[in-house]
N, C-alpha and C positions, 0 to 999 in steps of 0.2 A: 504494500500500500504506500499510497504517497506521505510523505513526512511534511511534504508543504500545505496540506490542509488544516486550519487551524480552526475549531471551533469555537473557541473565545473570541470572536469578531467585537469590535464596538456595536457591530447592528445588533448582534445577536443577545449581546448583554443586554442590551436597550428592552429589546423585546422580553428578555427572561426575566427583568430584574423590574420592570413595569408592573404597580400593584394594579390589580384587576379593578373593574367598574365596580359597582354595589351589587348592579343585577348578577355581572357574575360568581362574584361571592355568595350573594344570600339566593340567587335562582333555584339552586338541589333544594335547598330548606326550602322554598315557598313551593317547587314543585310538588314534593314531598305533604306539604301542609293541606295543601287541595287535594291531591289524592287521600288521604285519611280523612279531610271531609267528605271528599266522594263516599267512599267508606261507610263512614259513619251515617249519611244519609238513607245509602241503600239498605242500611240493616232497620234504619226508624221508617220507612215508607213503605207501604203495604199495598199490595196488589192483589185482588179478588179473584178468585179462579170462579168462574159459574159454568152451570148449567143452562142454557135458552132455550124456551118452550115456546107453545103458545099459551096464550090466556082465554080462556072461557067463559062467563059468567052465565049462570041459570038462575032459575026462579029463587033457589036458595043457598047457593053455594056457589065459589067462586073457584075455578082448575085452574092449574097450567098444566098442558101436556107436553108432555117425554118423552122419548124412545124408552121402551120397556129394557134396553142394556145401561140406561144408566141408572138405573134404579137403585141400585148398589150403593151409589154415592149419596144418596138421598136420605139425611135423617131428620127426625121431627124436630120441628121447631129452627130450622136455619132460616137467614134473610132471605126475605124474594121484595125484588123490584117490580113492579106493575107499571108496562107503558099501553094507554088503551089508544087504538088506533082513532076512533070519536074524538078523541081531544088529543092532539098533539101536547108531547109530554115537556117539551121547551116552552111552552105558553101554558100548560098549566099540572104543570109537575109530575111526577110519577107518585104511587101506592107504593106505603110499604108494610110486609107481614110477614107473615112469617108458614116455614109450612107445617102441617099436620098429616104426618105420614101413614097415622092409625087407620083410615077408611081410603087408602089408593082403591081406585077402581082401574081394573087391567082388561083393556079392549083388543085383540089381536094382537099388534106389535109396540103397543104404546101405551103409556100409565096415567093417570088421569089423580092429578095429587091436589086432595083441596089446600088453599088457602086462608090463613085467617088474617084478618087486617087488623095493623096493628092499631087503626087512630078510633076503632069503632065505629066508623063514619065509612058510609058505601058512596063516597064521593068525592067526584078530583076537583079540587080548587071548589066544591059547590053548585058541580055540575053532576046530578043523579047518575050511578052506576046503571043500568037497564040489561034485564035476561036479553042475553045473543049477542053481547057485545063481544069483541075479541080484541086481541092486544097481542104485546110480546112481553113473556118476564125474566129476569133473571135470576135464578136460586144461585145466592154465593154459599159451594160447598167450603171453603177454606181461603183464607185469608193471610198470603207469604209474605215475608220481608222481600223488596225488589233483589236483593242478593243471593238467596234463596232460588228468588225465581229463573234467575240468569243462569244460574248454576244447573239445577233442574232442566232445563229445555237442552241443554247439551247431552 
């Protein structure tokens, strides 16, 4: 190798011996600081797994229907969301209940699970519930931390 290369140059001290910015000093720490709050968020922020049926409503009781395979995941008393097609649920909100697993009625390929509402009241915004109405609802079987859920779908 050559003898006449010298790596202690003036340019090269300049550069080596130059105290970095602030950002490059404290950058790894703030990167770092945001990633643990990423972190930290995805374990407090919760993500709903459901079920989507339809919604029924008759003279005395109000379904959502299932495919009879997921019935399995279906226990009493979990949230269901109620959107009724009659009133758009962004203008006047959605029903909330709960289900009641004890009287499924099972038709061919599909489960028919009543509902109980949770406000007492058979009405969206004040607008009468009416037998033959139908909707979409959602039963949340379980409720993950976002990190959980990420993790999971892999």
């Amino acid at each position: 190798m050559s003898d006449n290369i010298e790596l202690k140059t003036t340019g090269n001290q300049a550069i080596i011996g130059r105290i970095p910015s602030w950002l490059v000093k404290w950058g790894n720490l703030i990167i770092l600081l945001v990633f643990i709050l990423l972190l930290y968020i995805s374990f407090h922020f919760t993500i709903p797994i459901t079920v989507q049926g339809q919604v029924q409503i008759t003279e005395d009781s109000i379904f959502i229907i299932i495919p009879q395979a997921k019935l399995n995941k279906i226990d009493k008393g979990q949230e269901v969301g109620l959107r009724m097609d009659d009133y758009p649920y962004m203008e006047y909100g959605t029903l909330h209940g709960k289900t009641s697993i004890d009287q499924v009625i099972r038709k061919e390929n599909t489960a028919y699970i009543p509902i109980v509402l949770s406000d007492e009241r058979n009405s969206v915004n004040h607008k009468d519930l009416l037998p033959g109405m139908q909707g979409t609802g959602d039963i949340v079987i379980e409720k993950l931390p976002l990190f959980y859920r990420i993790i999971k779908s892999k």
